[in-house]
N, CA, C and O atoms as a GROMACS GRO file, in nm:
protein
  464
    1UNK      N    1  14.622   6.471   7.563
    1UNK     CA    2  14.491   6.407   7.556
    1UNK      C    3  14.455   6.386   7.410
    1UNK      O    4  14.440   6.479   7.331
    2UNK      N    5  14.446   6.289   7.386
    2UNK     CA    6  14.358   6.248   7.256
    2UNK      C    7  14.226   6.308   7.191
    2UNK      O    8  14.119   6.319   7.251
    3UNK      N    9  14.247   6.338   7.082
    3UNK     CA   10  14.107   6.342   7.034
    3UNK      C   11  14.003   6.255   6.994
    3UNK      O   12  14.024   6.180   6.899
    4UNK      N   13  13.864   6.252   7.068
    4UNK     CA   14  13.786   6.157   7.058
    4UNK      C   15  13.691   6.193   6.966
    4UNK      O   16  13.668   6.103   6.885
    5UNK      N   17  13.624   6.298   6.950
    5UNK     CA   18  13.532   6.310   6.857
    5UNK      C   19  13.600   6.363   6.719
    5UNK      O   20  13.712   6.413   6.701
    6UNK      N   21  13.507   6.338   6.636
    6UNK     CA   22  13.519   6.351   6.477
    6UNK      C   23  13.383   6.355   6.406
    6UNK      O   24  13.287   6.291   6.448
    7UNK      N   25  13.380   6.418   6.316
    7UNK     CA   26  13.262   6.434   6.213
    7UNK      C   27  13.155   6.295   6.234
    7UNK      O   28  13.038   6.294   6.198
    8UNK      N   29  13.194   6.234   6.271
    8UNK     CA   30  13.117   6.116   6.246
    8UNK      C   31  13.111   6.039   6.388
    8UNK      O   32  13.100   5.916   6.386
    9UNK      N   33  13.116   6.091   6.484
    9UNK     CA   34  13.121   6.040   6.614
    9UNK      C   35  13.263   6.011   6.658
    9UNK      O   36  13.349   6.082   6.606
   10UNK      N   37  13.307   5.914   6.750
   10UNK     CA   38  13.381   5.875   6.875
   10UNK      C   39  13.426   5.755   6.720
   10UNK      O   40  13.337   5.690   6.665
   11UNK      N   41  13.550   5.749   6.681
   11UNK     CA   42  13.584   5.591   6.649
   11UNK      C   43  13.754   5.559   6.714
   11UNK      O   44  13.822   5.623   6.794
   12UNK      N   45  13.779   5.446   6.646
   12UNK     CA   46  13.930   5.425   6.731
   12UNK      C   47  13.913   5.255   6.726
   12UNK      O   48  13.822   5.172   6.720
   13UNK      N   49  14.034   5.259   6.732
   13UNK     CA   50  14.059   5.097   6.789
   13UNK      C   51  14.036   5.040   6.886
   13UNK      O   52  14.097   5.084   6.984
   14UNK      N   53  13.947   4.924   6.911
   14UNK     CA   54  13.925   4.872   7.040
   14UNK      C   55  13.985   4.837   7.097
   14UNK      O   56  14.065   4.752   7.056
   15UNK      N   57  13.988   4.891   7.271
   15UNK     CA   58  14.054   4.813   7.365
   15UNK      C   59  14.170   4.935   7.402
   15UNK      O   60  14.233   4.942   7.507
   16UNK      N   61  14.180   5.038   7.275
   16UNK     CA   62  14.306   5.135   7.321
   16UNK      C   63  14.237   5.265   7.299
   16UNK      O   64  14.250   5.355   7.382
   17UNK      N   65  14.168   5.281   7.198
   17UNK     CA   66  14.104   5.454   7.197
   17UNK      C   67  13.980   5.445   7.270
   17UNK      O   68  13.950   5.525   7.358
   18UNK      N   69  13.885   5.319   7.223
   18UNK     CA   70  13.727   5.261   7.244
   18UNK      C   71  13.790   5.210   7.344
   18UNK      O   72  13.902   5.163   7.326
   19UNK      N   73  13.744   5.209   7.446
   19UNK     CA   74  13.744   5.133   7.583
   19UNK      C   75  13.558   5.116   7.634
   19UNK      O   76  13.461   5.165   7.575
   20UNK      N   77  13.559   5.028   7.764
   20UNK     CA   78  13.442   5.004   7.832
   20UNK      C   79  13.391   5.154   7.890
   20UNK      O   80  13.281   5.209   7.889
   21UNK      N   81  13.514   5.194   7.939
   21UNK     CA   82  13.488   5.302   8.033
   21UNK      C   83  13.486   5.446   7.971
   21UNK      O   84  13.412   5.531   8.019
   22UNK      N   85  13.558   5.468   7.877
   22UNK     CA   86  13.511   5.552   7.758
   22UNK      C   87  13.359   5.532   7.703
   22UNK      O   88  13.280   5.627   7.703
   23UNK      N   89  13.335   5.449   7.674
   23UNK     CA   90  13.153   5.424   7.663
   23UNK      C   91  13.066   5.454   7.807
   23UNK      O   92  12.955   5.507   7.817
   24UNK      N   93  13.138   5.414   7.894
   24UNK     CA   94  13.051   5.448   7.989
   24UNK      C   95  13.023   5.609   8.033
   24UNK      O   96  12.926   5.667   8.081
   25UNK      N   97  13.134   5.645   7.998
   25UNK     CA   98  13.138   5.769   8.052
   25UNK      C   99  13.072   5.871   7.949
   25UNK      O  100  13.030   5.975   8.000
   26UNK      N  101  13.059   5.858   7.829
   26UNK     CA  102  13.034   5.926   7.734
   26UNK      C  103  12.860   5.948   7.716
   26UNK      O  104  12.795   6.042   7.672
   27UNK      N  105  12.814   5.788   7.784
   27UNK     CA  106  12.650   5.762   7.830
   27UNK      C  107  12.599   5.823   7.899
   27UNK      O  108  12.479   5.849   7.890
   28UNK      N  109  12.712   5.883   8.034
   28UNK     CA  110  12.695   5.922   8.123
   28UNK      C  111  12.684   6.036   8.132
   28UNK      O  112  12.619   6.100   8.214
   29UNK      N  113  12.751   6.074   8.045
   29UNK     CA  114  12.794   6.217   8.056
   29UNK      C  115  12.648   6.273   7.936
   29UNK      O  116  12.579   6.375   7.939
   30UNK      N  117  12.648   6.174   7.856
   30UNK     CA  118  12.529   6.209   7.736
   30UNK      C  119  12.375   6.216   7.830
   30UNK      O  120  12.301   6.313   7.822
   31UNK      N  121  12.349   6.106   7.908
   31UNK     CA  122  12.253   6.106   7.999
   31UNK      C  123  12.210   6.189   8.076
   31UNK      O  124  12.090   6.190   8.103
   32UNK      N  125  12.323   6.309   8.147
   32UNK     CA  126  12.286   6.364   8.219
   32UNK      C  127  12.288   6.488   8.146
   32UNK      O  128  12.299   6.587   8.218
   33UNK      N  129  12.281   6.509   8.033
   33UNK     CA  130  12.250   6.641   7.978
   33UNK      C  131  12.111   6.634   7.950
   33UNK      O  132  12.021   6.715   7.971
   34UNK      N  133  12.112   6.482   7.878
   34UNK     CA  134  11.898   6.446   7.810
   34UNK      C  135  11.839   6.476   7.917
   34UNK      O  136  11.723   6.511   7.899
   35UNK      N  137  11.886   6.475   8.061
   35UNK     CA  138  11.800   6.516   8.200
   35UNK      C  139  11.753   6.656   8.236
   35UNK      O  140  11.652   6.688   8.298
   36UNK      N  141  11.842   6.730   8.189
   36UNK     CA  142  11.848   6.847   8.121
   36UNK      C  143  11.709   6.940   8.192
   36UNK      O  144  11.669   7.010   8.286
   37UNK      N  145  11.670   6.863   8.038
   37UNK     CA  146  11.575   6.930   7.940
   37UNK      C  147  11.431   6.828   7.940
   37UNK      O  148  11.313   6.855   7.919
   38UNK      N  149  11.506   6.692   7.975
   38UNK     CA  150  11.364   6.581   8.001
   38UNK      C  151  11.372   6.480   8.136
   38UNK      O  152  11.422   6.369   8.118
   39UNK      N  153  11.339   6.503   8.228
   39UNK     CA  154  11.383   6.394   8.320
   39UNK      C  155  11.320   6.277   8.284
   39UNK      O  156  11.334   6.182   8.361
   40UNK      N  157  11.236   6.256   8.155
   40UNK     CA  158  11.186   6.099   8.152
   40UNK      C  159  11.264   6.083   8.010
   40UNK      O  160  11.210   6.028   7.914
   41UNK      N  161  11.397   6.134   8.005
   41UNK     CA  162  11.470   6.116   7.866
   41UNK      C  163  11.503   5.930   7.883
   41UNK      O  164  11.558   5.847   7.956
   42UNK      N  165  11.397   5.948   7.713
   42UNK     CA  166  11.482   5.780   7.657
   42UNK      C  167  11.580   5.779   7.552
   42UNK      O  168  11.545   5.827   7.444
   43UNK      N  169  11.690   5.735   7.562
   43UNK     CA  170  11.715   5.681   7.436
   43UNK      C  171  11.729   5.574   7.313
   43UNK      O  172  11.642   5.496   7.351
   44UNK      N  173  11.764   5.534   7.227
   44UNK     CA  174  11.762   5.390   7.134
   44UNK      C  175  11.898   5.373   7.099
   44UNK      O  176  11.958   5.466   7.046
   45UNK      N  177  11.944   5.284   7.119
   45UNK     CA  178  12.058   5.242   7.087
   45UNK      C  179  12.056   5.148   6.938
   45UNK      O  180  11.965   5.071   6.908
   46UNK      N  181  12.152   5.169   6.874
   46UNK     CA  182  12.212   5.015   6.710
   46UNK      C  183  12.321   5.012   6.789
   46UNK      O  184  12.372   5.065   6.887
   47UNK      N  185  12.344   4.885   6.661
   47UNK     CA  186  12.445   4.825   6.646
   47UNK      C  187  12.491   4.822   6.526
   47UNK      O  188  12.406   4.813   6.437
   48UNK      N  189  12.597   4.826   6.495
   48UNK     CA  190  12.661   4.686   6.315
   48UNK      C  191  12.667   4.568   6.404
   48UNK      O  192  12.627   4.539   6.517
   49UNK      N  193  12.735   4.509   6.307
   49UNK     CA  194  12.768   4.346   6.340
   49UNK      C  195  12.916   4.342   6.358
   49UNK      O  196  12.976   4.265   6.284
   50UNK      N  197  12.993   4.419   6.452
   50UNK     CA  198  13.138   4.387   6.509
   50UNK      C  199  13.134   4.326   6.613
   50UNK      O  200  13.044   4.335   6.697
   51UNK      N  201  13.259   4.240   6.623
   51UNK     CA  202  13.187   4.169   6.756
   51UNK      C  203  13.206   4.218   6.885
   51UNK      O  204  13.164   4.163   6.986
   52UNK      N  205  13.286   4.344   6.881
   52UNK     CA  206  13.272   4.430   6.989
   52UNK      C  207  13.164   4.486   7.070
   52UNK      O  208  13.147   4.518   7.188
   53UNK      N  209  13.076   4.485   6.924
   53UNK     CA  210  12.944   4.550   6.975
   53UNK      C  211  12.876   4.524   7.166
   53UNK      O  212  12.842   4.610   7.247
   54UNK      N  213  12.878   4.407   7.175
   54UNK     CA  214  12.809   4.354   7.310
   54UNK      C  215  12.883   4.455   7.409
   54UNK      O  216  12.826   4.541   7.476
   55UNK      N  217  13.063   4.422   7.407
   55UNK     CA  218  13.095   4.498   7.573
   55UNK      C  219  13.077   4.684   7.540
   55UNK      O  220  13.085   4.765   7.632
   56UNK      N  221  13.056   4.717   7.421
   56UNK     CA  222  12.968   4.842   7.425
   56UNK      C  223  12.869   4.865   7.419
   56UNK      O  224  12.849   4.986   7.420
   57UNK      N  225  12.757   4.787   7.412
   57UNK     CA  226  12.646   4.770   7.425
   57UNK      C  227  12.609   4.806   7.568
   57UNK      O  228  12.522   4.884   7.606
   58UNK      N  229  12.699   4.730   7.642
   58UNK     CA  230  12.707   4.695   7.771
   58UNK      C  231  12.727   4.772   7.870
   58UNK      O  232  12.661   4.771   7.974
   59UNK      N  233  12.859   4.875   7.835
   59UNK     CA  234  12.875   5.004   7.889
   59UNK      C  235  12.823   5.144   7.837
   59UNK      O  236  12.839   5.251   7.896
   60UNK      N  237  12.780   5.132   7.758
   60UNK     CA  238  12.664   5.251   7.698
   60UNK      C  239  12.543   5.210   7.789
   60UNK      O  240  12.493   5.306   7.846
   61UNK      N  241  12.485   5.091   7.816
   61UNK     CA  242  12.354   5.149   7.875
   61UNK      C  243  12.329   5.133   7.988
   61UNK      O  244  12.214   5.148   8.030
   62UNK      N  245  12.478   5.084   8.103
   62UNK     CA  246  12.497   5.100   8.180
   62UNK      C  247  12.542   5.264   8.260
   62UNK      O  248  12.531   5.319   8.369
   63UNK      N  249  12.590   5.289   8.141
   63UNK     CA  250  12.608   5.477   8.147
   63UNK      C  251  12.514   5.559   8.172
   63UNK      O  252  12.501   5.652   8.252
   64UNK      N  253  12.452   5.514   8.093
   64UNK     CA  254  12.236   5.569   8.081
   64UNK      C  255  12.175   5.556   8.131
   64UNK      O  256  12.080   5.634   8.139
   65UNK      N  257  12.190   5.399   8.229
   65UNK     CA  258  12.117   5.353   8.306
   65UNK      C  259  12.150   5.431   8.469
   65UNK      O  260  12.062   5.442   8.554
   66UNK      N  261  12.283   5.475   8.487
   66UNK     CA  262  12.335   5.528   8.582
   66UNK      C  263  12.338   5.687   8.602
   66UNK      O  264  12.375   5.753   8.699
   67UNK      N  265  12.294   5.721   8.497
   67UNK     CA  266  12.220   5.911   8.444
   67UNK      C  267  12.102   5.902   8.464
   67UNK      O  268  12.035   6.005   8.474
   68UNK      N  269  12.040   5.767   8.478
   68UNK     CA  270  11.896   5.797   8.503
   68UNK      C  271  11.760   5.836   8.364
   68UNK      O  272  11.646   5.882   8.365
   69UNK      N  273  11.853   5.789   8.264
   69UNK     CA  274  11.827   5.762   8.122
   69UNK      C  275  11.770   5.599   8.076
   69UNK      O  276  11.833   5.493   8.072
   70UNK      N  277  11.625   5.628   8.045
   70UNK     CA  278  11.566   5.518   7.980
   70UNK      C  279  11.636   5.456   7.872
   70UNK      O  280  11.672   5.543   7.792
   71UNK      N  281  11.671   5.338   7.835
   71UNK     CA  282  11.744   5.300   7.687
   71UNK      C  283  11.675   5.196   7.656
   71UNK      O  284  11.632   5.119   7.742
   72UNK      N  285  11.650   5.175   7.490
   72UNK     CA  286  11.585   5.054   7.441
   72UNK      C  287  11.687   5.060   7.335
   72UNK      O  288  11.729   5.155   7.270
   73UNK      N  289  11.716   4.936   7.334
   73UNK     CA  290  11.822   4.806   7.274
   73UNK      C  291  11.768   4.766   7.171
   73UNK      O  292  11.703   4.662   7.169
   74UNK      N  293  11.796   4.878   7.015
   74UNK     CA  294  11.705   4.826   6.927
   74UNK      C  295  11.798   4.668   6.859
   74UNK      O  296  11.738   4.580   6.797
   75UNK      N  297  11.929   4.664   6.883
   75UNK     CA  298  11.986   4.610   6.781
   75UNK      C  299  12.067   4.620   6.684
   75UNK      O  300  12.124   4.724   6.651
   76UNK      N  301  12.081   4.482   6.613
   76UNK     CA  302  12.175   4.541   6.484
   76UNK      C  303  12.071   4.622   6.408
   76UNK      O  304  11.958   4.594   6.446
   77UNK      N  305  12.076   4.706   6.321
   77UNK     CA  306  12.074   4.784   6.207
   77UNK      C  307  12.149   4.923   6.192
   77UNK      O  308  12.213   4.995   6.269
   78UNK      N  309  12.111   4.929   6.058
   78UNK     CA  310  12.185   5.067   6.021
   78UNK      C  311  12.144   5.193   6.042
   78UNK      O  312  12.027   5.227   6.024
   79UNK      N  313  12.251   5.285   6.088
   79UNK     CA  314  12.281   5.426   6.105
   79UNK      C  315  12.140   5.486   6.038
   79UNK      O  316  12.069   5.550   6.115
   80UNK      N  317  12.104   5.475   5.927
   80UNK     CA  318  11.987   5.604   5.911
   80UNK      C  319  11.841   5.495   5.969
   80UNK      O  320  11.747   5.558   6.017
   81UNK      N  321  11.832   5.395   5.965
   81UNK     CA  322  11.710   5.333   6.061
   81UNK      C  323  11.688   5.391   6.165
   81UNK      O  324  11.574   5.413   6.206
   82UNK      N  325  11.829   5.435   6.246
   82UNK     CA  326  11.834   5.469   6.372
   82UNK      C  327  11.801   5.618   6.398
   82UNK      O  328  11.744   5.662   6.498
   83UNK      N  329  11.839   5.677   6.307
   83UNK     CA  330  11.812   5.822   6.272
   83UNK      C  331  11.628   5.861   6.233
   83UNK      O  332  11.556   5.956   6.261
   84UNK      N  333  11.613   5.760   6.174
   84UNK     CA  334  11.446   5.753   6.158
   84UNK      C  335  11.372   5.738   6.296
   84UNK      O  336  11.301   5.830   6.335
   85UNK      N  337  11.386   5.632   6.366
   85UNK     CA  338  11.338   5.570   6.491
   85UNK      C  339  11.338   5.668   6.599
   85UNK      O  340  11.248   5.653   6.682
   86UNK      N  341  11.435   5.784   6.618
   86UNK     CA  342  11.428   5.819   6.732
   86UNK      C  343  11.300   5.929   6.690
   86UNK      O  344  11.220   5.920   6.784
   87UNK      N  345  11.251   6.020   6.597
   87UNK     CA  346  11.181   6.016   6.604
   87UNK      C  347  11.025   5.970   6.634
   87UNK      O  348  10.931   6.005   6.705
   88UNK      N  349  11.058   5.865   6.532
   88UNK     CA  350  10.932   5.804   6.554
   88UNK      C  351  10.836   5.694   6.662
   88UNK      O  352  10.726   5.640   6.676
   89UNK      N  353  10.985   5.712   6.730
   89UNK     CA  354  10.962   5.618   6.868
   89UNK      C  355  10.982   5.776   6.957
   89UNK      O  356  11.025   5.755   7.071
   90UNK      N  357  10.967   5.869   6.936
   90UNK     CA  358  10.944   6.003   7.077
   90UNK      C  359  11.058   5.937   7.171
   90UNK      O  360  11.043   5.896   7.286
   91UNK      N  361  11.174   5.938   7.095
   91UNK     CA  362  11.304   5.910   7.166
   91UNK      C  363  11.371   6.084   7.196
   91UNK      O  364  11.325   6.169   7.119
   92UNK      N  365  11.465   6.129   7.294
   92UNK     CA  366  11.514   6.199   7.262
   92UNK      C  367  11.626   6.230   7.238
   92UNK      O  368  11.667   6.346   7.236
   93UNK      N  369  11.711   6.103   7.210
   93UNK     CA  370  11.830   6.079   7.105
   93UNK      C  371  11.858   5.925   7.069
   93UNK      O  372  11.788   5.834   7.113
   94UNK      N  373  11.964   5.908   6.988
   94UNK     CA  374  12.047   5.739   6.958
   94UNK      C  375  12.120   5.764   6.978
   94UNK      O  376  12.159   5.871   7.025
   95UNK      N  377  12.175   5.671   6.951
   95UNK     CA  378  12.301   5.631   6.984
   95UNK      C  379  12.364   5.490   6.915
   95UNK      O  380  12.365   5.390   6.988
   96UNK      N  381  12.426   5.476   6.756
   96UNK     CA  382  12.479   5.369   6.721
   96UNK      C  383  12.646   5.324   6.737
   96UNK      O  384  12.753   5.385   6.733
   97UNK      N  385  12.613   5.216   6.754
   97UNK     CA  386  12.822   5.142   6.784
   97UNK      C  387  12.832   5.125   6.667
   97UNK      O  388  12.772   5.025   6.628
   98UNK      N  389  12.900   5.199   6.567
   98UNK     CA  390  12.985   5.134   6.469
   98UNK      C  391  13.111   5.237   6.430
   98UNK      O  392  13.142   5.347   6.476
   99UNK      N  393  13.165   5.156   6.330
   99UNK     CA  394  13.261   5.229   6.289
   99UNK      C  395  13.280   5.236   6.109
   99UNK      O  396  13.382   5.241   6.041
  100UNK      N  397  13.123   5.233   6.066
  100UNK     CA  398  13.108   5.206   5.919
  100UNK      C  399  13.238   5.133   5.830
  100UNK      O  400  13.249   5.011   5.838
  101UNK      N  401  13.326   5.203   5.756
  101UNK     CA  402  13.384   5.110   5.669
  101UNK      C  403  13.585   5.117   5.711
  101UNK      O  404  13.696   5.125   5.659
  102UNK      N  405  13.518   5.106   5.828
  102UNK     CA  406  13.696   5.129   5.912
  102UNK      C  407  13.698   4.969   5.901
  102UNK      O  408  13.609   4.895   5.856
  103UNK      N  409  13.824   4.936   5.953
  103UNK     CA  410  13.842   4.773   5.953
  103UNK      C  411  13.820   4.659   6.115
  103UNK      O  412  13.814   4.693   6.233
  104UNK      N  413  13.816   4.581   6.078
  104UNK     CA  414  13.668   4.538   6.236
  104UNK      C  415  13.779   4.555   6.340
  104UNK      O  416  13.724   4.528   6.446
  105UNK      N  417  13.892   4.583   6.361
  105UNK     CA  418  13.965   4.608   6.495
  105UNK      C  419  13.894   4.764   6.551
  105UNK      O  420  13.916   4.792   6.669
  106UNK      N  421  13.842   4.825   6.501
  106UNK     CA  422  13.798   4.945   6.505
  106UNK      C  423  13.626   4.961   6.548
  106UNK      O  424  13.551   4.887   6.485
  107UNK      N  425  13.575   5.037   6.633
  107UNK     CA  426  13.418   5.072   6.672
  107UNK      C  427  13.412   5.173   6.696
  107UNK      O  428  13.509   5.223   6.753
  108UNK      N  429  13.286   5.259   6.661
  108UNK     CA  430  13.290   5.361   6.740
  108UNK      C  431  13.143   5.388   6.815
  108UNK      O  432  13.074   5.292   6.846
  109UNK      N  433  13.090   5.555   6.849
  109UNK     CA  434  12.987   5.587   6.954
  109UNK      C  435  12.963   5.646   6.867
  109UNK      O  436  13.063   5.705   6.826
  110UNK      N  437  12.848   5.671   6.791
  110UNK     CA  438  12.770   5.787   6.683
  110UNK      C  439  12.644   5.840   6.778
  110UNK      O  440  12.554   5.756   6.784
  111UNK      N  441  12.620   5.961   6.852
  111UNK     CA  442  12.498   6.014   6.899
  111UNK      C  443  12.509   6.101   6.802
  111UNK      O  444  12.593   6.163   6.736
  112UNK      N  445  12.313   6.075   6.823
  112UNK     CA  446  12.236   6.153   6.691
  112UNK      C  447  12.109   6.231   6.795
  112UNK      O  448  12.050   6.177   6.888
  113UNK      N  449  12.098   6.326   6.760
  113UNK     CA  450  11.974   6.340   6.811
  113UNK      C  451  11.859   6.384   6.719
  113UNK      O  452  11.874   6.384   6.597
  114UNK      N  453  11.708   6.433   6.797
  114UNK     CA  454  11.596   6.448   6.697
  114UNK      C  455  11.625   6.510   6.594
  114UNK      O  456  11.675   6.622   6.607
  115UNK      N  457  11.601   6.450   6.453
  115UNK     CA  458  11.625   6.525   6.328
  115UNK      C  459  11.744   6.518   6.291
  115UNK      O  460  11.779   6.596   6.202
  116UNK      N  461  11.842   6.427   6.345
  116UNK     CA  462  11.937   6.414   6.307
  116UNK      C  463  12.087   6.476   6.356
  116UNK      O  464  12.189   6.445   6.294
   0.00000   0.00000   0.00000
């Protein structure tokens, strides 16, 4: 079995480490822990600008949506915006797709939660 996480979240090459269903499941699996502790858990999702972003977009909040996890679709911006926001939007985690300065065959899943 592969290793998926790393200091910096979930990254890998799309289509062979990053899959749809790897996102989904990772939402899913992230979702039903935020239920936990909040059954009206929301989370916020980023983006970068890879063009992968959408079919993970897609299966991340279909993951969330299927945990029974609120998600708002902030968009492209960057990693510490997103880190700001979940606070200040009374989120109780993010969640950004990127894979900062890897090369664009590459995305990854960064969950953050309150405070970072």
């Amino acid at each position: 079995m592969s290793k998926y996480f790393g200091t910096d979240g979930i990254r890998g090459v799309v289509g062979k480490a990053i899959t749809p269903e790897l996102a989904f499941r990772c939402a899913a699996s992230c979702g039903y822990l935020l239920k936990q502790s909040n059954p009206r858990a929301k989370i916020i999702l980023g983006s970068d600008t890879r063009i992968s972003k959408g079919m993970l977009t897609g299966a991340i909040i279909s993951g969330f949506c299927y945990s029974g996890v609120n998600v708002i679709d902030i968009g492209i911006l960057p990693t510490p915006a997103l880190a700001f926001l979940i606070d200040r939007m009374g989120a109780d985690a993010g969640v950004m797709i990127s894979a900062s300065h890897n090369p664009y065959e590459y995305n990854g899943i960064k969950i953050l939660t309150k405070g970072g």
